[in-house]
DRENDOMAR-594631 format. One record per residue (C-alpha): residue in one letter; z, y, x; residue number from 0. Coordinates in steps of 0.001 Angstrom, whole numbers, plus 500000, padded with zeros to 6 digits. Layout:
N
   residu       pz       py       px   num
        A        Z        Y        X   NUM
...
//
This chain:
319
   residu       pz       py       px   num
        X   266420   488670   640283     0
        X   263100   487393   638716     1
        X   263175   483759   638033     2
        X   260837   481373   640744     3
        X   257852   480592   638930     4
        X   257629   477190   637261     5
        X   253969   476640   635572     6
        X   253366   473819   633456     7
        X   249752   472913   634402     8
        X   249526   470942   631067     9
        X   249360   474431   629352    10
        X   245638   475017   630709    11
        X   244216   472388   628600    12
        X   246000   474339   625446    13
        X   244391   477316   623462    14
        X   242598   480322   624975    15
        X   246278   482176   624811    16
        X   248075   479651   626434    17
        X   245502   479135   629376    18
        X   245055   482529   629805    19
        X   249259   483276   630337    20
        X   249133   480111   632219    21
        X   246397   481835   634823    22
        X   248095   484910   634683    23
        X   251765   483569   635993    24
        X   249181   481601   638531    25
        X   247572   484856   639452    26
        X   251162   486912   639581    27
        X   252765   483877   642149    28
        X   249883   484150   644186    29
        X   250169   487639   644480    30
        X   253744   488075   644370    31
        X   255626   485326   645446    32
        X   253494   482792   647877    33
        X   255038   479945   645870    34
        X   255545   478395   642615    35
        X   256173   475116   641020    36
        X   253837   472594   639231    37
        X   255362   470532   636257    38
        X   252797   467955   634385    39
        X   250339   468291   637126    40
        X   249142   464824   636399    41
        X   250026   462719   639400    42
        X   251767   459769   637321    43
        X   255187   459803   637644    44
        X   255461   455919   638453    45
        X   254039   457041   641721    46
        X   255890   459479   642688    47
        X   259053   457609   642175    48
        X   257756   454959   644409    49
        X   256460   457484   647109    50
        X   260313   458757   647344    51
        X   262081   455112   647244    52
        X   259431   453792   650285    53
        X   260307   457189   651851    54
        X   263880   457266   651929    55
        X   263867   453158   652585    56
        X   261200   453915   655668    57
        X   264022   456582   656779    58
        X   267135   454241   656627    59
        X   265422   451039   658221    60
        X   263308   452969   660940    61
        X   264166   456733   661629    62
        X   267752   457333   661006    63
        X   269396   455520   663737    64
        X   266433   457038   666182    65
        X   267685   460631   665114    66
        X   271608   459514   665528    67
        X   270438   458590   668865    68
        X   268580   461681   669771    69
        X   271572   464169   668692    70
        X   274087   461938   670492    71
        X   271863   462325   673707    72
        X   270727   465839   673633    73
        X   274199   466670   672214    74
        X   272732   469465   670814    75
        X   275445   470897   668624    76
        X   278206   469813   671199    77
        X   280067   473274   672267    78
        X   277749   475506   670669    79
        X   279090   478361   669717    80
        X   275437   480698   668457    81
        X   273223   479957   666162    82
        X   270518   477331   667718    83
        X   266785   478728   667607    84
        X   264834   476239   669951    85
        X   265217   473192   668178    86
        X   265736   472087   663980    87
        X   267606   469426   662207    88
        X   265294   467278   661017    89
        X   263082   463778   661687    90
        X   259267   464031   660680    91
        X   256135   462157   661213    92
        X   253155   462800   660441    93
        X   250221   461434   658490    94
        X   246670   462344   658641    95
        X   244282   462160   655809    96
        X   240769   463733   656870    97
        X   238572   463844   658115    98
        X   239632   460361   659488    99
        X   242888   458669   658214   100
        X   245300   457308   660628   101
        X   247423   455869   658298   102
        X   246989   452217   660172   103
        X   248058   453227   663376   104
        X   251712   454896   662193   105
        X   254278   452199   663366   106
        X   256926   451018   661432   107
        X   255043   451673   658177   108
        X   254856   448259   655763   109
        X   252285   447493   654022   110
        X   253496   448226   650555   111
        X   254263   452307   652163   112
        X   251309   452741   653683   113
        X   249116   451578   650271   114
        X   251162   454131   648145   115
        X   250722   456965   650890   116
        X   246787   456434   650566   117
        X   247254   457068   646768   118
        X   249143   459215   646666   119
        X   247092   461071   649272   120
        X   243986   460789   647344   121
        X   245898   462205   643811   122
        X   247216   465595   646178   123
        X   243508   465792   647309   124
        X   242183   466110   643969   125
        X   245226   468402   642978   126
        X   244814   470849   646046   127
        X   240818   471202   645246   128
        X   242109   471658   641309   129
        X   244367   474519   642564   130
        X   241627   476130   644828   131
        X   239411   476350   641805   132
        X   242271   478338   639591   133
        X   242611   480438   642319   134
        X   238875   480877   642120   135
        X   238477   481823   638665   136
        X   241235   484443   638995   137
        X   240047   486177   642266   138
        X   236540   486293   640619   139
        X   235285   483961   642560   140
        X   232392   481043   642241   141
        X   234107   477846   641469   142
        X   234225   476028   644829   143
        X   234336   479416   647147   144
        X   237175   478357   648306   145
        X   236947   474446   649036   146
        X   233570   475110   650322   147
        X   235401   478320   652944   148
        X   237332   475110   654438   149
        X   234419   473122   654542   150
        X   233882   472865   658767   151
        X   230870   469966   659776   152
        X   233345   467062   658823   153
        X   234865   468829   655247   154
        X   238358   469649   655289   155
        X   241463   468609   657582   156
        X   244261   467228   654986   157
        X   247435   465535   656314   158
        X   250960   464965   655174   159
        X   254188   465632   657413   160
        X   257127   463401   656060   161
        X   260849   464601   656859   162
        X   264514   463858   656511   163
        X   266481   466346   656926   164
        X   269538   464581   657544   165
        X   273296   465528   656907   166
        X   274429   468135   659415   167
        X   278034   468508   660190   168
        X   277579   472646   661468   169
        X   274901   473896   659159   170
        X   275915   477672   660372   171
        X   274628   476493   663338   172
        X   271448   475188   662917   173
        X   268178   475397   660163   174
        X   266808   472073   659174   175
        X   263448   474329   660060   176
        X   263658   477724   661045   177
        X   261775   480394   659441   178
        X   257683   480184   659918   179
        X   254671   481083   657689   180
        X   252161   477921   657193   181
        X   249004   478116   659074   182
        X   246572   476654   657071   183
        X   245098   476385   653061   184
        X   247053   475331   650253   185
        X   250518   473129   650770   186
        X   251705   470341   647908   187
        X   255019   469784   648639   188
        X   256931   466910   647040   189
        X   260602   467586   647642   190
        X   264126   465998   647123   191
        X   265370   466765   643861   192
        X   269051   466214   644486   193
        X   269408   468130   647898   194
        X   268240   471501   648304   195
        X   267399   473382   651056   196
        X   264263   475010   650907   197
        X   264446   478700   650778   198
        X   261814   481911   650735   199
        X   261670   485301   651572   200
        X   260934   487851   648952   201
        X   261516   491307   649014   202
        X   263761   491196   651988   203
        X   266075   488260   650204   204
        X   266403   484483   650800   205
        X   265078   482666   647375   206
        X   266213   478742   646742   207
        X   263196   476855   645779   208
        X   264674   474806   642796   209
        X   264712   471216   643385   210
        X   262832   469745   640244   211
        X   262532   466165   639308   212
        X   258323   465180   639315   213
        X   257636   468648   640291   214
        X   255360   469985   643292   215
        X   256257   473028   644888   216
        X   252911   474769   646002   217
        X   252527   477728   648540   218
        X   249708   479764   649989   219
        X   249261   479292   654394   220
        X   247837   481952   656516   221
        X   243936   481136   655890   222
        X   244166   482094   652050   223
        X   245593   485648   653065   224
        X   242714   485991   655131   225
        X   239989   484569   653189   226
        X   241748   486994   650019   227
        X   241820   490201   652524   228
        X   245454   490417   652101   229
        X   245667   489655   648415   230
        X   247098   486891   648399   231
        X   249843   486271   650854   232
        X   251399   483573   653175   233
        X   255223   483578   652670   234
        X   258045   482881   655059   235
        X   259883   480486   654144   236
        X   263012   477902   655646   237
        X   265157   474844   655312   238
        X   268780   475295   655543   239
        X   270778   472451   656791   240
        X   273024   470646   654263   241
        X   276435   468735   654017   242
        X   275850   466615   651108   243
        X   273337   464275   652041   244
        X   269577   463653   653510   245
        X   266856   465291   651843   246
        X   263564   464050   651327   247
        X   260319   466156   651925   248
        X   257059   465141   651987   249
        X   254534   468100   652226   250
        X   250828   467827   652430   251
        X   248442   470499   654176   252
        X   245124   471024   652486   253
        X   243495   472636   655628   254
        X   240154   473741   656754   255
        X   237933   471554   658860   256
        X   238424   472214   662922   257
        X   235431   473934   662927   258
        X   235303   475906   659765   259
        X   234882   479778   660096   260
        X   237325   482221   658420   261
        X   236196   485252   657458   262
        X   237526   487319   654333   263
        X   235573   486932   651059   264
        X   232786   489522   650690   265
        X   233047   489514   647049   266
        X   236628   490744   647140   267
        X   236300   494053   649681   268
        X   235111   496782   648178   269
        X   231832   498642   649353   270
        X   229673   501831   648298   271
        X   226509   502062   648142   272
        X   226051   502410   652238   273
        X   227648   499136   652212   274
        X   230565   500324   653977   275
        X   234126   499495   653016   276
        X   235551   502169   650351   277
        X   239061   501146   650203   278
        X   240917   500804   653402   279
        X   239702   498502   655621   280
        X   238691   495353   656891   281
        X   242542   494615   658087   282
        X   241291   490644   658588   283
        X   239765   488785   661168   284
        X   236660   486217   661448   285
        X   237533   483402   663362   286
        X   237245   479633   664232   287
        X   239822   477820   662573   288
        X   240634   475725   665238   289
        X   241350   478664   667225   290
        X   243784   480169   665273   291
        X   245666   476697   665163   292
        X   245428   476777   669000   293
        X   247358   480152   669034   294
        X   250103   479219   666097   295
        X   251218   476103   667615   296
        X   253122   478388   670131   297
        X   254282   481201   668110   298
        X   254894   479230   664556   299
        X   258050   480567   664522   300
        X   256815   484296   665013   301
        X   255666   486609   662949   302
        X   252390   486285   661297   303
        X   250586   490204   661841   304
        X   250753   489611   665732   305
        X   248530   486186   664951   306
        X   246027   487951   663210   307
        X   246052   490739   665669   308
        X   245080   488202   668602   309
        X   242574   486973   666236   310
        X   241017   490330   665693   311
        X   241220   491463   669782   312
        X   239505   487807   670639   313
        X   236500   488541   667711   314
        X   236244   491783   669898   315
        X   235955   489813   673046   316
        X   239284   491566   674133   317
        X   241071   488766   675400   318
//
């Protein structure tokens, strides 16, 4: 089995050899894996490790009782027998960033929390546009294509969904989250580094994303497949419930704006002089972000192709 792709983002300021293997194993995990993982990415470390004590303090003082509570009353693994598929282990809320923060009206957040949120927010904004631009340079793209493609009349949507995925006594029984694609851009994710969980699909087998210390696991949503015309490809991936203690994830959605139109890159189909497409097709739809969000928040946990298909019958004015 090929190792999961760990790139040391250091490597690009290096010589012309070293940048150029470093865009290359970029290039091959966007095309082959979905995923990879970002070491020396330049968000200080200090930071981080006060992003995951606040987190996992905000969890024990304000959230893990609340979750107790919830199981105990929904008794959801009581006499269960079959795998659960309507509900997953885990206690989440969620931050957004843009277009308009609304960091100040999450409740139980101290001051000290929410202050280290912002900043950290800002440092995965910078990061996520950083990445767009790599991906960029190796599609052939002008730098910004991308940031600018999630551009909608306010710029970007960019939020951050924080979960605890708490110790489960019947893991057979239940995913922490059950298997989805992303929906949007580009995700940062900054994950436990002690308890594992997270797992992708590749080439029909379930792939542990290694928990690293300082690291941020990156993968590719649904809008960069489409904007790429398929090169590029949103993965499924999943969280298997765990017996060894709470884990910590804290993943941030680099998203295009409400309003933003997707539409794959002309620059990467392939015409002849007729302008007509050569090679295959145009398997992709044009559509209004917001739309497509519209349609995934019921069948997130779906395949992907049927999404797109909707997409393609409503462009057609077939539904």
């Amino acid at each position: 089995m090929e190792n999961f792709p760990v790139i040391n983002l250091d490597n690009l300021n290096g010589d012309g050899k070293r940048r150029a293997a470093t865009m290359d194993m970029i290039k091959d995990a966007c095309e082959n894996w979905g995923f990879f993982e970002l070491v020396n990415h330049g968000i200080p470390i200090e930071l981080m490790d006060k992003v995951e004590r606040l987190t996992k303090d905000h969890y024990k003082k304000s959230m893990e009782e609340r979750f107790k509570e919830f199981v105990a009353a929904s008794k959801a693994l009581e006499g269960v027998r079959a795998e659960v598929t309507d509900m997953d282990w885990e206690s989440t809320f969620f931050i957004r960033h843009l277009p308009i923060s609304n960091i100040a009206q999450i409740p139980d957040l101290h001051d000290e929390y929410r202050n280290v949120m912002k900043e950290f927010a800002i440092r995965l904004e910078k990061l996520a546009e950083e990445l767009l631009d790599l991906l960029c340079e190796n599609l052939g793209l002008e730098k910004g294509s991308l940031k600018n493609a999630f551009y909608g009349s306010e710029g970007p949507n960019f939020g951050t969904k924080v979960s605890n995925y708490p110790e489960c006594p019947k893991p057979e029984l239940i995913k922490g989250l059950r298997a989805h694609t992303d929906a949007g851009g580009i995700i940062l994710l900054f994950q436990d580094d002690k308890v594992s969980g997270l797992q992708l699909l590749k080439d029909g087998h379930w792939i542990d994303v290694p928990p690293m210390r300082h690291s941020i696991v990156v993968n590719l949503g649904d809008q960069l497949e489409v904007i790429t015309n398929g090169k590029y490809k949103s993965v499924l991936h999943r969280v298997i419930a765990q017996t060894n203690g709470t884990r910590m994830s804290i993943a941030s959605f680099y998203n295009p704006g409400n309003d933003a139109v997707i539409y794959p890159a002309p620059q990467l189909l392939v015409w002849d002089e007729d302008e007509a497409i050569k090679e295959g097709k145009k398997v992709y739809p044009k559509f209004v972000f917001d739309d497509y969000m519209k349609l995934y928040a019921g069948l997130k946990f779906q395949a992907k192709e049927p999404r797109f298909e909707a997409m393609k019958l409503k462009a057609h004015g077939s539904i």
